[in-house]
N, C-alpha and C positions, 0 to 999 in steps of 0.2 A: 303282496307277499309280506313286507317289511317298510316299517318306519322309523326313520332313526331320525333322533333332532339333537340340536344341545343349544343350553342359554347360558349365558354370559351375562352378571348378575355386577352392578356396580353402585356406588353413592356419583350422583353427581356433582359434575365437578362447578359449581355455582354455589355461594356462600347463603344463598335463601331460597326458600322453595322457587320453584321459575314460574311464572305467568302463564296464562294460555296464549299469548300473544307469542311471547316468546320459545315456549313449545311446541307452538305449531313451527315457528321458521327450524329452529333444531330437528324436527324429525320430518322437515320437507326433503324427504331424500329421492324423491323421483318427480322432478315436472312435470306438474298438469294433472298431478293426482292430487286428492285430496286426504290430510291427517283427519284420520279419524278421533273423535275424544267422547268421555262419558263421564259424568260428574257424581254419579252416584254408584256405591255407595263412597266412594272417596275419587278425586281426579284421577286419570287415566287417558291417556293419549297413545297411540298407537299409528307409526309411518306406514306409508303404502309398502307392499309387498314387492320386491327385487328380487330378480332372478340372476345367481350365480350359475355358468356353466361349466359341466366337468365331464373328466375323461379321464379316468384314474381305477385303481387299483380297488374295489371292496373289500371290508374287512372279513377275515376268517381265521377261528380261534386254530383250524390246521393246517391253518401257512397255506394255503391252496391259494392259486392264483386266479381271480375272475377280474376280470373287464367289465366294469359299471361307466355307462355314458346317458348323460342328463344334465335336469337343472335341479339347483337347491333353491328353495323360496325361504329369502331373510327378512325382517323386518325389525324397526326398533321401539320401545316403548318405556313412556317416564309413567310412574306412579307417585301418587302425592307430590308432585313437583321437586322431588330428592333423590329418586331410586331411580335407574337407567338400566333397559335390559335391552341385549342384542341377542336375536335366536333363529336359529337355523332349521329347516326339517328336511325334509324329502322322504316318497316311496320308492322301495326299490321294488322291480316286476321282475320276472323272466321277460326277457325277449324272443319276439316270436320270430322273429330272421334270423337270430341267432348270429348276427352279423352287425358291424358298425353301419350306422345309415348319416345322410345329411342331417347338416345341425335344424334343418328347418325342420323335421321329422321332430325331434328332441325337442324343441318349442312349440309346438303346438301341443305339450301335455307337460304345461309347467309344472315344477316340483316333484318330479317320476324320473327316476334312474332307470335303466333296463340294464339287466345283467346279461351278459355273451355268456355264455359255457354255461358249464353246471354248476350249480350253486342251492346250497342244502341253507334249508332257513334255519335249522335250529344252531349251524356252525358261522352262519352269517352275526346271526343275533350275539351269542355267546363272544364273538370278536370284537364286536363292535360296544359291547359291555365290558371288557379289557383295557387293564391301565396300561400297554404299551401294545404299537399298531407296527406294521411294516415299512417302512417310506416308500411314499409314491400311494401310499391307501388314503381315501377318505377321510377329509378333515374339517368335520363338520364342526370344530372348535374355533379353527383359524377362520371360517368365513361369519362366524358369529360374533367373535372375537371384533371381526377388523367391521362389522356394522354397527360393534357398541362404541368403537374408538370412531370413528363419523360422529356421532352422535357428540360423542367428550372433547372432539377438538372443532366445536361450533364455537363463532366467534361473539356468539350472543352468552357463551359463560365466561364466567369473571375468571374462572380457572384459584379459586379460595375456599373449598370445602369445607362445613364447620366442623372438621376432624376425618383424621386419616384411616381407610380402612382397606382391606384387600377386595378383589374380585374374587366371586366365587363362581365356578360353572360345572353345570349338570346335565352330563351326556345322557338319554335316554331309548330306548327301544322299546315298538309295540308290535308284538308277533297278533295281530288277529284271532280268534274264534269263531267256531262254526255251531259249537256246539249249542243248545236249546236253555234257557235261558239259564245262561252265563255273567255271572257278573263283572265288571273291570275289578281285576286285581293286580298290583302292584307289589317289587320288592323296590326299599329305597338301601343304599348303601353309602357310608361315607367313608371314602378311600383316602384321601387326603385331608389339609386343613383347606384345602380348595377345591377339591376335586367331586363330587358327589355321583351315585351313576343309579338309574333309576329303571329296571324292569318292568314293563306291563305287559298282561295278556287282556284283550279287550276284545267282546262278543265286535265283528267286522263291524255291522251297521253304524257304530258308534266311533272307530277311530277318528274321524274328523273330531270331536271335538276334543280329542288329546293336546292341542298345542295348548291352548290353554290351560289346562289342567298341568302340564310339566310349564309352564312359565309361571303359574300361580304358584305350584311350591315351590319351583327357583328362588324367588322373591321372598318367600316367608322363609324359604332355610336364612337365605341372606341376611334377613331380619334378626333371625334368633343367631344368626355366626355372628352376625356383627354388637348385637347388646351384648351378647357371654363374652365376647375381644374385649370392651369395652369395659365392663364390669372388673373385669380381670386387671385390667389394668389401672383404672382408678381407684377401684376400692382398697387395692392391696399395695398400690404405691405409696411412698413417703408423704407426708402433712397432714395434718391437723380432719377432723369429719370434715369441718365445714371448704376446707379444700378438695378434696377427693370427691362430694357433691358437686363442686363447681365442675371439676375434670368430666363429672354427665351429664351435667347439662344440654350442653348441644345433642346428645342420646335422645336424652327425653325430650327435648323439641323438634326431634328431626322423624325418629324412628315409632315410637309407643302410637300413637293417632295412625301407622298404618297396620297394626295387624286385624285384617280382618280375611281368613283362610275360605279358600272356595268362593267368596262374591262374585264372579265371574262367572263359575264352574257349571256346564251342559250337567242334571242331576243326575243323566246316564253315566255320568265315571265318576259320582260324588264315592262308591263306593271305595275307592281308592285312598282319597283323604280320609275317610274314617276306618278304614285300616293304619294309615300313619297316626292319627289320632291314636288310635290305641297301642300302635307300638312304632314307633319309639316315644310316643306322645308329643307331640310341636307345643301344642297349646298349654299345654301343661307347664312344661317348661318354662315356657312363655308367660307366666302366667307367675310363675316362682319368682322369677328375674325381674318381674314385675314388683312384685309384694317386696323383692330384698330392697328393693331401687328406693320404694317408698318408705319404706321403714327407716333407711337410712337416712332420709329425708325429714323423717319426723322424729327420730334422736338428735339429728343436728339443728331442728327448729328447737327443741325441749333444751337443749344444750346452751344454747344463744337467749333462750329467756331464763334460764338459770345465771346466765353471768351477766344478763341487764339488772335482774334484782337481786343480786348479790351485795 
């Protein structure tokens, strides 16, 4: 019927990129499973999948009340030894009892919610893409949320990040298509300086490979929120070029070596990112903040040999 996720986007909290040694003990979040990792095209590590279970309220933009019982599947994941994401998904179905069953029912179809009553998708989806929820509704933030904070209070980080930045997290929804070829398409929206919420309509055959796709650009918004923070603040704060360079540095050692948008990405939902490509442009941007950083860089190198041979 419906898929709702959200990720939870952070710097980790370790004052140098972490090891693979070290990133597998951090994201061993379930005994006897095995962290998966891939070194190309840049490190990535990825915890076994956990299953949260609920029995709670689904969203709906008119207030209607449905009964959603199931599990949510979280998992957590470093990229380039610095970025730390925690994310959540689940399907939600109709249910065919139309009744609450045992929780053993509910576990043997991890990550599937079944909704009691009636329940319209287009007023499911539309709520669940709303900045404010009912209490007691689905909180796909807070179980995402608390498996990136697992991840941040592993005793293998020093707890010294080379500079301070916020979390950002990005609720998403994927209503299916039936229709004959379909492409994935996506609206992206930014609601807050934190908050981002991402709409897909995606030909059925393909929603599996949407977790990726909505954790790939969690990560690169996070990317570009956190250089333009960054920039904002060093370049236009007090002291001299050659200090306001130094305040990016840790930027540019920590952040520029990971944009690379889509590496991951199934090619059936590339269409999505090059819709965001072309509007609002990521890369683009990305690409600017890029050239200011360096420029700055190279007036404050011209700057420093002008006052050696002075």
């Amino acid at each position: 019927m419906l898929t709702f996720g959200e990720v939870h986007t952070g710097l980790l909290q370790n004052s140098t990129s972490l090891p693979w040694d070290a990133t597998a003990e951090v994201l061993n979040l379930l005994v006897g499973e095995q962290v998966r990792r891939s070194e190309r095209p840049m490190a990535y590590a990825v915890s076994p999948n956990l299953l949260t279970s609920v029995d709670c309220r689904l969203p709906a933009l008119s207030g209607k009340v449905i009964r959603g019982v199931g599990t949510v599947i979280t998992r957590a994941s470093i990229t380039g030894g610095h970025v730390a994401q925690g994310s959540g998904h689940t399907v939600v179905v109709k249910s065919t009892a139309n009744r609450r069953l045992s929780w053993s029912h509910y576990l043997t179809r991890p990550g599937t919610i079944e909704a009691i009553g009636k329940a319209d998708v287009a007023d499911m989806a539309r709520g669940f893409a709303g900045t404010s929820q009912a209490l007691g509704t689905l909180n796909l933030g807070a179980i995402s949320g608390r498996t990136l904070d697992a991840v941040q209070r592993s005793t293998r980080l020093d707890r010294n990040p080379p500079f301070r930045t916020q979390r950002t997290h990005m609720r998403w929804v994927v209503t299916p298509t039936d229709e004959p070829g379909a492409e994935a398409t996506g609206t992206f929206r930014v609601v807050s300086p934190t908050l981002r919420v991402l709409e897909l309509i995606v030909p059925r055959e393909h929603v599996a490979s949407i977790v990726d796709l909505c954790e790939d650009l969690a990560l690169h918004d996070w990317l570009l929120t956190t250089l333009l923070a960054l920039m904002e603040s060093s370049l236009t704060g007090p002291g001299t070029r050659a200090q306001r360079i130094a305040r990016l540095r840790p930027a540019i050692d920590t952040l520029l070596h990971l944009w690379m948008p889509a590496a991951r990405v199934d090619e059936a939902v590339l269409p999505v990112w090059r819709d965001l490509e072309r509007r609002p442009g990521f890369t683009r941007q990305w690409d600017a903040s890029v050239s200011r950083i360096r420029d700055q860089m190279t007036l404050g190198t011209l700057a420093l040999l002008e006052s050696a041979t002075a």
